[in-house]
N, C-alpha and C positions, 0 to 999 in steps of 0.2 A: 552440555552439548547434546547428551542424547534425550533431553526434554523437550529440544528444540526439533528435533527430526521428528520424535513422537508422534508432535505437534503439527508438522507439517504433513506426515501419515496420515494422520486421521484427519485434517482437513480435504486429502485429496481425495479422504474415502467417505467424506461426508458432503463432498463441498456441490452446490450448483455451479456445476461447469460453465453454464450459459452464461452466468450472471458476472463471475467470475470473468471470462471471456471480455466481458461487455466492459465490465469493470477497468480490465488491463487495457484495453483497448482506447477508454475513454483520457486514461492518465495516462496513455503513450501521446498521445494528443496533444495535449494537455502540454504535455513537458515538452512538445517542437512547439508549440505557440511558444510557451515563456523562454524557449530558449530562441528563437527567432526575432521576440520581442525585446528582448536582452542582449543580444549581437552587440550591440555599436557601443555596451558597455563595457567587453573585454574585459567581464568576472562570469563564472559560470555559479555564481554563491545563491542568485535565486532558483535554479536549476539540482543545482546541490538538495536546497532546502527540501523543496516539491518534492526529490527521489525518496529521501527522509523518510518527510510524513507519511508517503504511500507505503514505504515497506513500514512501517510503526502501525500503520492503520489496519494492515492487511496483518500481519503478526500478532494484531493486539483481537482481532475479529477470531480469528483461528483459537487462539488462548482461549475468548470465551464459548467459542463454540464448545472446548473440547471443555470446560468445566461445568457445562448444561448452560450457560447463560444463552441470550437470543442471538449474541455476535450481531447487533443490530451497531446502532451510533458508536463509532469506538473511544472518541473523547481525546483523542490525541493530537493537541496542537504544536507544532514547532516556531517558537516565535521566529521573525524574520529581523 
């Protein structure tokens, strides 16, 4: 547990706020489209998935920021 805060530490202390910003920003979006466009199916499971991947994507960029990698492409797909 305290690998995970670390973790989260040093990306606030290393992170591009902007991009970050931007980032959050565009996957808040994102997840009222698909949950808007998913309404009339009364599941929220694509909704679900989407929240997922973005904290696995975002989790998994931090990890490699904090071990030198680029934290570029993070490669984590959540099948649907």
């Amino acid at each position: 547990m305290q690998w995970i805060i670390r973790v989260i530490q040093n990306f606030i202390k290393k992170g591009d706020w902007v991009l970050l910003f931007l980032c959050l920003l565009t996957t808040g979006f994102g997840c009222v489209v698909i949950s808007s466009a998913t309404d009339y199916m009364g599941s929220s499971r694509f909704l679900t998935v989407q929240l997922a991947g973005s904290g696995c994507t975002i989790l998994h960029s931090a990890d490699q920021r904090q071990r030198g990698g680029s934290g570029g492409a993070a490669g984590v797909f959540v099948p649907v």
